[in-house]
Structures are given as structure tokens and as C-alpha cells.
MDTraj code that builds the backbone (N, CA, C; nanometers):
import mdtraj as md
import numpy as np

residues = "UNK UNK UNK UNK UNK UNK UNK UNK UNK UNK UNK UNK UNK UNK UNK UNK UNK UNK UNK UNK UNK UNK UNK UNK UNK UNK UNK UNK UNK UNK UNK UNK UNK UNK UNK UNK UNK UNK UNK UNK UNK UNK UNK UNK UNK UNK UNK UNK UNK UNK UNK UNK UNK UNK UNK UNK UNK UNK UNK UNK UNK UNK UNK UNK UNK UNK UNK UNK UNK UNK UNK UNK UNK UNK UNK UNK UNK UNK UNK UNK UNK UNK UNK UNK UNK UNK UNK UNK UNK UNK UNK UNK UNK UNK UNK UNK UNK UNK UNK UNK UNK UNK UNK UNK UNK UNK UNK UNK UNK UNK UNK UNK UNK UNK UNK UNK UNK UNK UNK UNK UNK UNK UNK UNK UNK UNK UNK UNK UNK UNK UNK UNK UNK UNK UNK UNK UNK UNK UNK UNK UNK UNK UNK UNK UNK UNK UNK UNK UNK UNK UNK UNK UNK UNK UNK UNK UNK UNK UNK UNK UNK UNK UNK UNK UNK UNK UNK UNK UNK UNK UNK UNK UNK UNK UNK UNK UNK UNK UNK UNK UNK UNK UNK UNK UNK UNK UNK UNK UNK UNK UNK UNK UNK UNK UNK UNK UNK UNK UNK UNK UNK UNK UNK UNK".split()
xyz = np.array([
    [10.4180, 9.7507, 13.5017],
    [10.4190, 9.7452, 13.3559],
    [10.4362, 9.6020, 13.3050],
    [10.5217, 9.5428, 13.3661],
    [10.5560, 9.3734, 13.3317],
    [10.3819, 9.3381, 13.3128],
    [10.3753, 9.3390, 13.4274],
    [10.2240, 9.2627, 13.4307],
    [10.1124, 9.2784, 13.2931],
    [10.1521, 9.4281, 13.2751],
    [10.0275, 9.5092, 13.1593],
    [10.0502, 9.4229, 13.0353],
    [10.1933, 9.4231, 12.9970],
    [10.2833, 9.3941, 12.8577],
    [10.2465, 9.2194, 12.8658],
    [10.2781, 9.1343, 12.9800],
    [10.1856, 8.9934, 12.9660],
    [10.0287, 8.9786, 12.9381],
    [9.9549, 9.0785, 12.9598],
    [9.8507, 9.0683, 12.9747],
    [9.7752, 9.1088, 12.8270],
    [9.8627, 9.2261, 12.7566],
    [9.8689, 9.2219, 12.6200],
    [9.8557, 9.1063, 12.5317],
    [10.0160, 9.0933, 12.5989],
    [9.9924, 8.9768, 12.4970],
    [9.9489, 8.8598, 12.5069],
    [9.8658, 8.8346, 12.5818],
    [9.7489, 8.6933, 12.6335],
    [9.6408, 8.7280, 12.5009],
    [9.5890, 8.8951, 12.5240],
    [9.4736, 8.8932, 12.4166],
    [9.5706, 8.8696, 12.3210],
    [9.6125, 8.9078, 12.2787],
    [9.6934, 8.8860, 12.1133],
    [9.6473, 8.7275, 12.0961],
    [9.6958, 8.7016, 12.1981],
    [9.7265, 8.5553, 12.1339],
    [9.6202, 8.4625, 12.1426],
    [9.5060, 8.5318, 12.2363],
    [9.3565, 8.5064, 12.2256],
    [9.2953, 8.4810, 12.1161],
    [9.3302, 8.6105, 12.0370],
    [9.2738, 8.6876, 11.9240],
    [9.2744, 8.5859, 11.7895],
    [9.4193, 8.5160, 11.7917],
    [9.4669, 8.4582, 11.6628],
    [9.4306, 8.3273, 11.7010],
    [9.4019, 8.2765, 11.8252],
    [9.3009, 8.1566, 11.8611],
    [9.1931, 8.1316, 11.7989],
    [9.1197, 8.2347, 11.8481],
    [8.9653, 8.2643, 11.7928],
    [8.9497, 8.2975, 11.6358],
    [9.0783, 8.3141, 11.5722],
    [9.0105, 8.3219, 11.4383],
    [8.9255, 8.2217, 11.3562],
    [8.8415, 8.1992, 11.2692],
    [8.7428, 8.1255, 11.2727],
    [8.8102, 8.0680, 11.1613],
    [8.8350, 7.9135, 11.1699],
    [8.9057, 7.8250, 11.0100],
    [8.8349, 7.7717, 10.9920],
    [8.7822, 7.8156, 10.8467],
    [8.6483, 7.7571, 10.7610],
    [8.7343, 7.6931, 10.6457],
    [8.6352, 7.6030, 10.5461],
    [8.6912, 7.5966, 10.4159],
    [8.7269, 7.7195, 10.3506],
    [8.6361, 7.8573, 10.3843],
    [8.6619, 7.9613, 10.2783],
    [8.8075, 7.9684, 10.2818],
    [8.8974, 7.9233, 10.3616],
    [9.0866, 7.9427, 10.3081],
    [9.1128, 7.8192, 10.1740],
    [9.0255, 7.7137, 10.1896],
    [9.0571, 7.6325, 10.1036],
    [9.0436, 7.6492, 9.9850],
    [8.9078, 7.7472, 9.9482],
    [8.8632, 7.8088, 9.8787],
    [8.9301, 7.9330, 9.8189],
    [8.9814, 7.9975, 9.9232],
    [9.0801, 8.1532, 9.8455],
    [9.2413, 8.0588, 9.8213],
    [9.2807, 7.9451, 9.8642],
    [9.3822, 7.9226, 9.8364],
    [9.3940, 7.8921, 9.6734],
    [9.2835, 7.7773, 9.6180],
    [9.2139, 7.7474, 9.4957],
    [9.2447, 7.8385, 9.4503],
    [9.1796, 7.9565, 9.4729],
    [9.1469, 8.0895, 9.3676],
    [9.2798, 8.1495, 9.3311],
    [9.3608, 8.1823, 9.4346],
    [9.5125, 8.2001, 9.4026],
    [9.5674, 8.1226, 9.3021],
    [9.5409, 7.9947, 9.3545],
    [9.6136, 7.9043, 9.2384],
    [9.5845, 7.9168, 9.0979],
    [9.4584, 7.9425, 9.0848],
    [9.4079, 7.9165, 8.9172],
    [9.4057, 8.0375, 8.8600],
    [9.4004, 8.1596, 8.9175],
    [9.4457, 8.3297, 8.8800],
    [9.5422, 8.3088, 8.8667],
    [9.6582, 8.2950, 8.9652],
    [9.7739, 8.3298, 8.9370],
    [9.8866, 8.2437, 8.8723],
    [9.8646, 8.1453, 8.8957],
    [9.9445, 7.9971, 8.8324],
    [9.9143, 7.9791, 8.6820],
    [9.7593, 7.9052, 8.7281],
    [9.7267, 7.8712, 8.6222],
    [9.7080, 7.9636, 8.4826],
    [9.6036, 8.0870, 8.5458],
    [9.5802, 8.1768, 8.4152],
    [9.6820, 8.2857, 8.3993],
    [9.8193, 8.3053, 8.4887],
    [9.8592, 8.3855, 8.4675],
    [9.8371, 8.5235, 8.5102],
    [9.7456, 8.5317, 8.5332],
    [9.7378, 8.6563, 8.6157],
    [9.7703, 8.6906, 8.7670],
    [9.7861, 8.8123, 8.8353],
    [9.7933, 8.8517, 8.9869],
    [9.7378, 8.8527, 9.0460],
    [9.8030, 8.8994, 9.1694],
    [9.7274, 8.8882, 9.3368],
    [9.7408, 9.0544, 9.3284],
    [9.6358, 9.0914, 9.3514],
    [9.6494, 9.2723, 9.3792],
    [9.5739, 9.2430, 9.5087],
    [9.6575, 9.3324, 9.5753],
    [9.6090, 9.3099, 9.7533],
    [9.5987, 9.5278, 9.7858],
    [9.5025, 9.5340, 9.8523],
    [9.4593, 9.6715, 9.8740],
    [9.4204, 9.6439, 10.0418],
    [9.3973, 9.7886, 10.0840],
    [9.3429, 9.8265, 10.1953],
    [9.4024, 9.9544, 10.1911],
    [9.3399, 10.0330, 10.2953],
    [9.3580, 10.1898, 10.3356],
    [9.4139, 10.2092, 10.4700],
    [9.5180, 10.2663, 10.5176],
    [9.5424, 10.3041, 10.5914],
    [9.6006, 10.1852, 10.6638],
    [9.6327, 10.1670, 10.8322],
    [9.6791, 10.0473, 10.8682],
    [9.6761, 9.8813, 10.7589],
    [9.5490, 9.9031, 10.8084],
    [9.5260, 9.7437, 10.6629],
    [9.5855, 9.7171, 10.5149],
    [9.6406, 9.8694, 10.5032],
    [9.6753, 9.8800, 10.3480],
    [9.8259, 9.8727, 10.3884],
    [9.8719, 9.8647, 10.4727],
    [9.9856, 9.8480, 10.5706],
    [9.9818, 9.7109, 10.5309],
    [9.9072, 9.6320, 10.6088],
    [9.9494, 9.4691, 10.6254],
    [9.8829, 9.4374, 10.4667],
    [9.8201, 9.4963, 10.3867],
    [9.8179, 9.4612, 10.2394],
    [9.9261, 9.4267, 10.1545],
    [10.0103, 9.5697, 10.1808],
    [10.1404, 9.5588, 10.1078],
    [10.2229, 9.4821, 10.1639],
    [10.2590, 9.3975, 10.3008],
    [10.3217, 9.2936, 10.3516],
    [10.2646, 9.1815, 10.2785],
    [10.1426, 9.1263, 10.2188],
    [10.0826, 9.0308, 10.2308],
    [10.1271, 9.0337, 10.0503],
    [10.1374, 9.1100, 9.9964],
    [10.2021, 9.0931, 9.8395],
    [10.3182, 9.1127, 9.8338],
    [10.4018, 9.1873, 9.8960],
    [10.5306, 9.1524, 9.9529],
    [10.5752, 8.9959, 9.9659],
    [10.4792, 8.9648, 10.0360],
    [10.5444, 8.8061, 10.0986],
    [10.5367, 8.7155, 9.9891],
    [10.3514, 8.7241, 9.9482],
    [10.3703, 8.6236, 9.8194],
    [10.4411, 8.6470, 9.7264],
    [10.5091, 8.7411, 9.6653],
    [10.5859, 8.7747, 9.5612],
    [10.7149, 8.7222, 9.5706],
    [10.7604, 8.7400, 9.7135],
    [10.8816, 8.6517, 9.7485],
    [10.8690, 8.4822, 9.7724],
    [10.7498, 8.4243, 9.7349],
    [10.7264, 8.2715, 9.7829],
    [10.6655, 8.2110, 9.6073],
    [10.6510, 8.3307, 9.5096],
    [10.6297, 8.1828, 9.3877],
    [10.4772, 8.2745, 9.3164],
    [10.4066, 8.3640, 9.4260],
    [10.3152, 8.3824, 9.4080],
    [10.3066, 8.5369, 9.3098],
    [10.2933, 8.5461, 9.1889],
    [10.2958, 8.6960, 9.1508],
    [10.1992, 8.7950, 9.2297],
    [10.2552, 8.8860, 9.2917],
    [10.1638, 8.9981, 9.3776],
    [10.2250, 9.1193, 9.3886],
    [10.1075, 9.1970, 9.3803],
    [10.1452, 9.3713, 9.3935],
    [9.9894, 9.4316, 9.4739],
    [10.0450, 9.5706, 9.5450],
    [10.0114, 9.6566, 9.6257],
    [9.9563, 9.7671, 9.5470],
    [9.8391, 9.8012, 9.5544],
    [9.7422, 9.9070, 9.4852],
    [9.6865, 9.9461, 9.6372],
    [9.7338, 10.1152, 9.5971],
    [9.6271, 10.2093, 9.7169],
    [9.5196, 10.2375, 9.6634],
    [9.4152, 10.2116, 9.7470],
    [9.2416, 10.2488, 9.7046],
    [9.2396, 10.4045, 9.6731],
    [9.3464, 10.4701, 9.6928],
    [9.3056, 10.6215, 9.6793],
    [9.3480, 10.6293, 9.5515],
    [9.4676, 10.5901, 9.5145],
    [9.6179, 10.6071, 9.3567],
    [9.4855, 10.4977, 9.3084],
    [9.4083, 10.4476, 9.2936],
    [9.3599, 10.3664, 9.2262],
    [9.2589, 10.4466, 9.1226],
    [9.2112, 10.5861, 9.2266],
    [9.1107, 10.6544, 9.2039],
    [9.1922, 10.7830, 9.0573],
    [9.2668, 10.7593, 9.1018],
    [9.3838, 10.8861, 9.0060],
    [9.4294, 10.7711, 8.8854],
    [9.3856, 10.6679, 8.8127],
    [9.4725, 10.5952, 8.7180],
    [9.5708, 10.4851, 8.7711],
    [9.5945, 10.4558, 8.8913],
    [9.6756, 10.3275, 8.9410],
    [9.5808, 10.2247, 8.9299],
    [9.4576, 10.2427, 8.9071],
    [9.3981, 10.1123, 8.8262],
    [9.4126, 10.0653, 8.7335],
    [9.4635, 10.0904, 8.6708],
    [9.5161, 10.0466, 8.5624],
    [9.6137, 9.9353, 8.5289],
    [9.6292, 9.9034, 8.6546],
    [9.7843, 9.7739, 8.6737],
    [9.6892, 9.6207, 8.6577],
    [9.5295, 9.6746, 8.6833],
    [9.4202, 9.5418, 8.6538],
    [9.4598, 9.4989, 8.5761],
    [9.4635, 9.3720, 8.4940],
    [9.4891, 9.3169, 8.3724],
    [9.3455, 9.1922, 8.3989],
    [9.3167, 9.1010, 8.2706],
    [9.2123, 8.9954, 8.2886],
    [9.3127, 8.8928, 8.3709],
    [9.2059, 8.8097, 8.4026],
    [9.2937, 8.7072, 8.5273],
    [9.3071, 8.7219, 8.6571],
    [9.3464, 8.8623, 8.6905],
    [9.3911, 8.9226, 8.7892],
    [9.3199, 8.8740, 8.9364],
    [9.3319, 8.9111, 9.0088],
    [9.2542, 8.8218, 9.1586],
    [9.2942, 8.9291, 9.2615],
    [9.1495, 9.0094, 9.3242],
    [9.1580, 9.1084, 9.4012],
    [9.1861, 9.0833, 9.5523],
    [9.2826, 9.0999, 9.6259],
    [9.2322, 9.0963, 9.8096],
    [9.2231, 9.2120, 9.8776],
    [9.0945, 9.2084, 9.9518],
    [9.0684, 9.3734, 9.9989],
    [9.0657, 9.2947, 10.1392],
    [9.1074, 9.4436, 10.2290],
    [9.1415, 9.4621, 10.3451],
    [9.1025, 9.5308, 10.4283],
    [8.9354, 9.5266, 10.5139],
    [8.9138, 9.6120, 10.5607],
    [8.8420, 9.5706, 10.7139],
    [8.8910, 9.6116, 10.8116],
    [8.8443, 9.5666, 10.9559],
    [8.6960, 9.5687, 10.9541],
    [8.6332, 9.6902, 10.9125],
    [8.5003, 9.7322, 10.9431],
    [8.3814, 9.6480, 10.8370],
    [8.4741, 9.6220, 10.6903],
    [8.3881, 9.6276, 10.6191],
    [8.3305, 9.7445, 10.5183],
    [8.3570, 9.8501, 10.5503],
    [8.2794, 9.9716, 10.5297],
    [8.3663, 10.0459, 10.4858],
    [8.5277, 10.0125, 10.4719],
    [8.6245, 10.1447, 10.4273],
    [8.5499, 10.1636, 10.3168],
    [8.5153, 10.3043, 10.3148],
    [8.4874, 10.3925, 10.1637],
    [8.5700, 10.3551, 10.0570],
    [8.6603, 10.3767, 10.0533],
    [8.7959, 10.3731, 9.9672],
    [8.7724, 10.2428, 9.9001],
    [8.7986, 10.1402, 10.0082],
    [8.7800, 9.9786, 9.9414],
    [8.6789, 9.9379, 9.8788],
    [8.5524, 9.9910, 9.9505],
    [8.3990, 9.9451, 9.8650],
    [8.4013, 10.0225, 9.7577],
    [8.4372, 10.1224, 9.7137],
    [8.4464, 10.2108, 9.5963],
    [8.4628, 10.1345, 9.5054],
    [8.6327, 10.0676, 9.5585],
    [8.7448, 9.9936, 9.4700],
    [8.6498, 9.8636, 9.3566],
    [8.5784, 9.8051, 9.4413],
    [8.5329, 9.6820, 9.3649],
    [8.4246, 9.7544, 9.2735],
    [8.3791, 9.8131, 9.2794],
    [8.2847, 9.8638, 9.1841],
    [8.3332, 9.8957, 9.0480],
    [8.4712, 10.0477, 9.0730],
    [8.5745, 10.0413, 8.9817],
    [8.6827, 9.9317, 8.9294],
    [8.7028, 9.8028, 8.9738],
    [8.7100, 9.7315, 8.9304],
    [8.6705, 9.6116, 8.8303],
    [8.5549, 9.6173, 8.8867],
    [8.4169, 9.5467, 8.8050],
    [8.3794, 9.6018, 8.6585],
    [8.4048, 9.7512, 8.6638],
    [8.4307, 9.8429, 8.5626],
    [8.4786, 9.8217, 8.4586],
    [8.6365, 9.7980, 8.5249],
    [8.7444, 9.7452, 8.4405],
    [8.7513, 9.6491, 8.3265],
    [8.7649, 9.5487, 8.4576],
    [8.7423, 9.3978, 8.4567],
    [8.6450, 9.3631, 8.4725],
    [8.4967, 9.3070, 8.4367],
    [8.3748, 9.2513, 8.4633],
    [8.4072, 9.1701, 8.5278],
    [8.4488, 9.0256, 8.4961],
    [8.4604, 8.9077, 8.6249],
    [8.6057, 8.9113, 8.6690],
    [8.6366, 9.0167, 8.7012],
    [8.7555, 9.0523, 8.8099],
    [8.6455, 8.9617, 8.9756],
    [8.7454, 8.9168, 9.0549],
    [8.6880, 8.7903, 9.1741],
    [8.8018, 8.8648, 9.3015],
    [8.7433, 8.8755, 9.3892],
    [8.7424, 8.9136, 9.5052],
    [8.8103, 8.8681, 9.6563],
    [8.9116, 8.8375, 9.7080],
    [8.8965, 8.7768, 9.8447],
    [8.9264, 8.8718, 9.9188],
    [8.8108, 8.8445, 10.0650],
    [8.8017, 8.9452, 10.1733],
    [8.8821, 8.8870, 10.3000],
    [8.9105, 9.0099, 10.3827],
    [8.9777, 9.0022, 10.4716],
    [8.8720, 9.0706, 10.5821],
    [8.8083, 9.0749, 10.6711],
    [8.7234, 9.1932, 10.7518],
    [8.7431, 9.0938, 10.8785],
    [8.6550, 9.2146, 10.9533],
    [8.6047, 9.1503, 11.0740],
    [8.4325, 9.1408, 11.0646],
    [8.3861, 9.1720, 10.9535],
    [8.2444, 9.1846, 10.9877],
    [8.1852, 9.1072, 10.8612],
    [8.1161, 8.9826, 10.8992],
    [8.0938, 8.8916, 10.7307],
    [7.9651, 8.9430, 10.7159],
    [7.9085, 9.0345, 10.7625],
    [7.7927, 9.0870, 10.7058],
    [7.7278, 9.2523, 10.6462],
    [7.9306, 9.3043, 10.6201],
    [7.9441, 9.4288, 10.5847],
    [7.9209, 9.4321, 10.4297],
    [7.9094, 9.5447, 10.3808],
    [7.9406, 9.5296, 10.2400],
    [7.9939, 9.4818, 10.1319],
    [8.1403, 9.5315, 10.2112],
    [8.2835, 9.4111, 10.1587],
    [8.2654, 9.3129, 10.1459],
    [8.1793, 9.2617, 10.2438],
    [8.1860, 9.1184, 10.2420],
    [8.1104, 9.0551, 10.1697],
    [7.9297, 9.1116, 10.1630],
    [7.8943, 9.0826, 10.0786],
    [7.9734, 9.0945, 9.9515],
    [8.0207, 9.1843, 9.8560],
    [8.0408, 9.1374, 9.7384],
    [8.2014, 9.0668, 9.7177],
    [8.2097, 8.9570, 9.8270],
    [8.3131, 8.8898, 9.8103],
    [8.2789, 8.7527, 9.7362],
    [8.3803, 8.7084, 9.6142],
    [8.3860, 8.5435, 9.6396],
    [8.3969, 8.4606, 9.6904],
    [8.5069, 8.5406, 9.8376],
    [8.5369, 8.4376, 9.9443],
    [8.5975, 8.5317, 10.0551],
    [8.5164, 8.4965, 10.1576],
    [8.5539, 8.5910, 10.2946],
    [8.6086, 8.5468, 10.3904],
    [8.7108, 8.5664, 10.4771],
    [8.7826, 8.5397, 10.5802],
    [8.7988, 8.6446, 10.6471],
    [8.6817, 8.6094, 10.7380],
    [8.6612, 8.6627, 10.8996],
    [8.7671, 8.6723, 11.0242],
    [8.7854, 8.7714, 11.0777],
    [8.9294, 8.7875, 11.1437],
    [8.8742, 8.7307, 11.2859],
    [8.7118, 8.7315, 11.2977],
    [8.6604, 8.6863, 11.4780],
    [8.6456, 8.8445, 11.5074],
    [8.7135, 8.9140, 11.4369],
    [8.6590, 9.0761, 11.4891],
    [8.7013, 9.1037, 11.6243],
    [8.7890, 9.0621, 11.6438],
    [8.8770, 9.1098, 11.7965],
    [8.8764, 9.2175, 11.8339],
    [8.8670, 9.2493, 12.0074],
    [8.8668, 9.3722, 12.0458],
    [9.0400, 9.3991, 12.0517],
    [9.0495, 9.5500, 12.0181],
    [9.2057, 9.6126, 12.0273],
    [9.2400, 9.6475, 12.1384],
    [9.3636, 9.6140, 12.1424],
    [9.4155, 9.5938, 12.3070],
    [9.4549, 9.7697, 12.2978],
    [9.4680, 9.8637, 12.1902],
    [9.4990, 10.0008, 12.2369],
    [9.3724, 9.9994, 12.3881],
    [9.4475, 10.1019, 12.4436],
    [9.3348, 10.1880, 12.5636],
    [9.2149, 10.2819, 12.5711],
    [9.2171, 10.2904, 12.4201],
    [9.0968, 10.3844, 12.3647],
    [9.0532, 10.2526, 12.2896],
    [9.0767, 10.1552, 12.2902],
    [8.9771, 10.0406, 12.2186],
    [8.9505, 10.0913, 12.0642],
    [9.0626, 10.1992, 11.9712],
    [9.0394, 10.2523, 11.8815],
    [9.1591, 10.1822, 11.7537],
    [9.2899, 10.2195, 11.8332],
    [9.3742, 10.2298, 11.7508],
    [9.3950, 10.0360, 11.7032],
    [9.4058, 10.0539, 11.5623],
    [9.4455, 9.8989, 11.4863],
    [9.5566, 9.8518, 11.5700],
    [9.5209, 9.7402, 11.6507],
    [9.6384, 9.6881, 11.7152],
    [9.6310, 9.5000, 11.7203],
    [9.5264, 9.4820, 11.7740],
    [9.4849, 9.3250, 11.7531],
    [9.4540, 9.3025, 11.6456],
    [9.3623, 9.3705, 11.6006],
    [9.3333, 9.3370, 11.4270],
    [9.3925, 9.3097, 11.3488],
    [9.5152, 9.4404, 11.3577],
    [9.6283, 9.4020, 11.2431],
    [9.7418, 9.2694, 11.2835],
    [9.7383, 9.2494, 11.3750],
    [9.8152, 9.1039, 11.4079],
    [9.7197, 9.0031, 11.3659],
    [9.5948, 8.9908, 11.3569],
    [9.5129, 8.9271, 11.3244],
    [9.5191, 8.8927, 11.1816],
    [9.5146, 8.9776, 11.1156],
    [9.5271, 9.0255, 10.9497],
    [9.6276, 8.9939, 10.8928],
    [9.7299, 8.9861, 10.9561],
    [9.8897, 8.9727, 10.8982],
    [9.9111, 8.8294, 10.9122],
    [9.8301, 8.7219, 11.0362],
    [9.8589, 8.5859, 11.0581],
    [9.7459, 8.5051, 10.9431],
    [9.6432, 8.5385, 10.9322],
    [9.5589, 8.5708, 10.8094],
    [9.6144, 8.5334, 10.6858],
    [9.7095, 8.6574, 10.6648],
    [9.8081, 8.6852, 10.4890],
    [9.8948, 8.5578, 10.5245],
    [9.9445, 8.5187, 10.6252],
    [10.0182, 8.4389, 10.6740],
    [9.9918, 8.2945, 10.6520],
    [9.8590, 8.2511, 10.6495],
    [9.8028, 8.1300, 10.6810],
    [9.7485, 8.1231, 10.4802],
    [9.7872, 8.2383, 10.4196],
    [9.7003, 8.2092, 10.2410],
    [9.8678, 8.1400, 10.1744],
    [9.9771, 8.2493, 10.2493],
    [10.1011, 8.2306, 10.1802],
    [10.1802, 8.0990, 10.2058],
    [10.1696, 8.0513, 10.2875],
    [10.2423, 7.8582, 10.3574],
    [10.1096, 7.8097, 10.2617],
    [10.0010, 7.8143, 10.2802],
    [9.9031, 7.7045, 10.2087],
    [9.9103, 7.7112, 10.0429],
    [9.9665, 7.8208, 10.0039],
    [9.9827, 7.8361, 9.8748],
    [10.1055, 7.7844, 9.8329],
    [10.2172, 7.8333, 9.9683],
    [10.3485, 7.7375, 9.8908],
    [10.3386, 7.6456, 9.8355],
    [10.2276, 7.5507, 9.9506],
    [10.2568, 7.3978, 9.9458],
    [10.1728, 7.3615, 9.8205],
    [10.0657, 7.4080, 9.7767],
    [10.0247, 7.3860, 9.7509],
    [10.1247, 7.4095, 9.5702],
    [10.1760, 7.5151, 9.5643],
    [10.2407, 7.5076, 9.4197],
    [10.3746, 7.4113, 9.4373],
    [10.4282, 7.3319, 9.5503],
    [10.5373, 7.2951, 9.5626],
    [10.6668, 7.3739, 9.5514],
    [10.6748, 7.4968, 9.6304],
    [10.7539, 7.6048, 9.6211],
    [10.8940, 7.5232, 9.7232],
    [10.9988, 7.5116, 9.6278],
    [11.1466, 7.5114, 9.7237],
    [11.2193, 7.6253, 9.7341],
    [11.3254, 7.5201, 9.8226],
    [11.4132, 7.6287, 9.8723],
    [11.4858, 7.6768, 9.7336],
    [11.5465, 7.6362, 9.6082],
    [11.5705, 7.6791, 9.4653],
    [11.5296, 7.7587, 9.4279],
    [11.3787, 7.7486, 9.4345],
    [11.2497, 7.8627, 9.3927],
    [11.2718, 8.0063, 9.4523],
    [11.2989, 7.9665, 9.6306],
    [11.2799, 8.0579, 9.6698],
    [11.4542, 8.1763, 9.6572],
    [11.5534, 8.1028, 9.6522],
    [11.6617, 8.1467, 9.6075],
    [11.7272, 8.2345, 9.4983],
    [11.6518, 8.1693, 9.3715],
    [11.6522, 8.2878, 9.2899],
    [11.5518, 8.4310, 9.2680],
    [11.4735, 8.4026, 9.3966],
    [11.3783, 8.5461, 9.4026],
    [11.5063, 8.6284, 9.5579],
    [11.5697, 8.5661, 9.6165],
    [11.6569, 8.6517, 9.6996],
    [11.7635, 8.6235, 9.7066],
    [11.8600, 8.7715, 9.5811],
    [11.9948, 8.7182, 9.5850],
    [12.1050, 8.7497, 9.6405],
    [12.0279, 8.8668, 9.7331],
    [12.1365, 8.9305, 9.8387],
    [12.1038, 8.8751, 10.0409],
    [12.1309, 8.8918, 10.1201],
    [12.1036, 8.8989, 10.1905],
    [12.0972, 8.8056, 10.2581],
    [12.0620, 8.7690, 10.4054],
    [12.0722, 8.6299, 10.4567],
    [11.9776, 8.4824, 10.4572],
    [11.8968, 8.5139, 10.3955],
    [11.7510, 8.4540, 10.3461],
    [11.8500, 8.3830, 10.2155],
    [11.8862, 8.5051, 10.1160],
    [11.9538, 8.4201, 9.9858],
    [12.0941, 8.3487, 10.0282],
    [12.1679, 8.3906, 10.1029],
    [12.2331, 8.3044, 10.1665],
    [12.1782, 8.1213, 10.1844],
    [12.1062, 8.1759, 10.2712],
    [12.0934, 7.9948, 10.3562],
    [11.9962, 7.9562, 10.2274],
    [11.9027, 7.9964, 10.1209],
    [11.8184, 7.9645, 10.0444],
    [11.9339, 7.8977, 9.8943],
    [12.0441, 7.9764, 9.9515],
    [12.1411, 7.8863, 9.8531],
    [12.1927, 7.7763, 9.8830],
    [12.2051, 7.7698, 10.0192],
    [12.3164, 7.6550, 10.1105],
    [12.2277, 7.5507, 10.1108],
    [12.0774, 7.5345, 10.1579],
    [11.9659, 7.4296, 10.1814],
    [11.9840, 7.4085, 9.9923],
    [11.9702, 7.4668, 9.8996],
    [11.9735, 7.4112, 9.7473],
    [12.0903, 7.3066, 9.7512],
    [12.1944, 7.3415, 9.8195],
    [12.2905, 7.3114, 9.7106],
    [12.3136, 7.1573, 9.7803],
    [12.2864, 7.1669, 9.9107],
    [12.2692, 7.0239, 9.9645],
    [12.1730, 6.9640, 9.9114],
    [12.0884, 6.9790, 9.9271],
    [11.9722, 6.8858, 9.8067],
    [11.9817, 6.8410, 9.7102],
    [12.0440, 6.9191, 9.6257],
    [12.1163, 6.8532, 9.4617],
    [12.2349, 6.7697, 9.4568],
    [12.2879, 6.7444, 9.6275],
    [12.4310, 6.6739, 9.6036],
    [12.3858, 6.5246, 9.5772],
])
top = md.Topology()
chain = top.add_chain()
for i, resn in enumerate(residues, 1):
    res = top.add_residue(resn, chain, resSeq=i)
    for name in ("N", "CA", "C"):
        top.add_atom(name, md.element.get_by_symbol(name[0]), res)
traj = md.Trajectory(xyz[None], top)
């Protein structure tokens, strides 16, 4: 088993090698900035199922770093949870294949909404649907999953999450997010702890 569990995690770490770094991050970082900073509006981050998993981590995180973001399910979207769209707003969809039903639906009903509602993709496939009607796509390299049925989301979503990972540090820096900043968004816990202690040395 030792052997299997190293060998895992070689692809893993294959996987997040091979992801492909284009300008398009330079480009969805921009877009963050001027939606959400500048015009005031959000990051609505979606996906279905696993991906809608590392969706809601990925607005989770920015919400805790400076960045306004919230979690819309492609299904509750279909029942009136669309409705959280506002103008400004800045979509990220989440889909390995390209092809989730649910998600390609989503932009259509969005477009609906919002006419120049703007798009950033997450897939493995830059020549799926999704992708076409993206503003800006970020390709995961489309890694094979280390499950044993080559089925279950396992590389991907580590893929996807280092991904959300690589928009949220480039966005810090990019708004000049401190440790202050980040302190009064966490006021319990050990994060708001040390996010108080690194402030308070800085201001001495």
C-alpha cells in the first residue's frame, strides 16, 4: 500500500505541473479586479456536483481575502436563486467536461438576466461549450484521475482547487490585501488570532 499511496501522489503532483500558465490568469485576474473592486459588483462561482464543491471553496476563500464572492447552485439557480445576479457581477463556472448541463444552461439564463454578465472558465476541455462561451478560460491540462475506475473526480478536483488557488494570491496582491484587511474579516479563531498579532506589530 505504501508504494500505491506514493505513487498517487506523484500523479497529483504531475497533474498541477502540467497545468498550462497562460496570460488568460492575467486576464481573469483583471476581470476580478474591475467587477469586483472597481464596479462593485461579485464573484458568483458555480459548478455541479464535485466542482460545485471546489466552487463554493473558491468563493469561500475570496470572500475571506478582500474579494466579494458567493456560491450559486446551477440547479437553485433554475428555481429563482438567480436572482442574487446583480449588474457588474462576474460569473466563474466549473466544469471538468465542459458539457455539465446544469452549467451550460446557467450562462444562457444568465445572459437573460444580465446581458453583458462576463464569464470565467474553469474545464479541462478548451474546446467544449463552456468554454466556448467564455471571456476567459483556464484549462486544468485535463488530467487523468488517479480513482481505479479512472471515473471518480479525484485529480481534477486538486487541479481545480490549486486553480481557485492561483486567481485568489494573484488577486490579493494585486488589490494590496494585508494582514489588517484580512483580520477584520476573521474575528474568532486562530487565523484572527495571528491576523491580529502580525497587525499590531506593523503599526508599532
Amino acid at each position: 500500500m505504501i508504494a500505491d499511496l506514493k505513487e498517487i501522489i506523484e500523479k497529483e503532483i504531475q497533474a498541477l505541473q502540467q497545468i498550462p500558465v497562460t496570460d488568460a490568469y492575467q486576464k481573469a485576474v483583471d476581470l476580478i479586479v474591475e467587477q469586483v473592486h472597481t464596479k462593485k459588483g461579485k464573484l458568483v462561482c458555480s459548478g455541479m456536483g464535485k466542482a460545485g464543491q471546489i466552487a463554493s471553496n473558491i468563493a469561500t476563500t475570496f470572500s475571506s481575502t478582500g474579494t466579494t464572492a458567493c456560491f450559486l447552485h446551477p440547479s437553485e439557480a433554475q428555481h429563482g436563486d438567480l436572482g442574487i445576479l446583480r449588474e457588474n457581477d462576474l460569473m466563474l463556472l466549473i466544469s471538468n467536461s465542459g458539457k455539465t448541463r446544469e452549467i451550460v444552461e446557467l450562462i444562457g439564463l444568465a445572459r437573460n438576466l444580465i446581458p453583458n454578465i462576463q464569464f470565467i472558465v474553469i474545464t479541462g476541455d478548451a474546446n467544449s461549450p463552456l468554454a466556448q462561451e467564455a471571456n476567459v478560460c483556464l484549462v486544468t491540462g485535463n488530467p487523468a484521475e488517479v480513482c481505479v475506475l479512472g471515473l471518480t473526480p479525484t485529480t481534477s478536483t486538486t487541479v481545480m482547487t490549486v486553480i481557485g488557488d492561483l486567481l485568489v494570491v494573484e488577486t490579493m496582491k494585486k488589490i494590496r490585501f494585508t494582514a489588517a484587511d484580512y483580520a477584520k474579516r476573521h474575528h474568532g479563531g486562530y487565523l484572527g488570532a495571528v491576523s491580529r498579532e502580525i497587525t499590531s506589530k506593523t503599526s508599532v
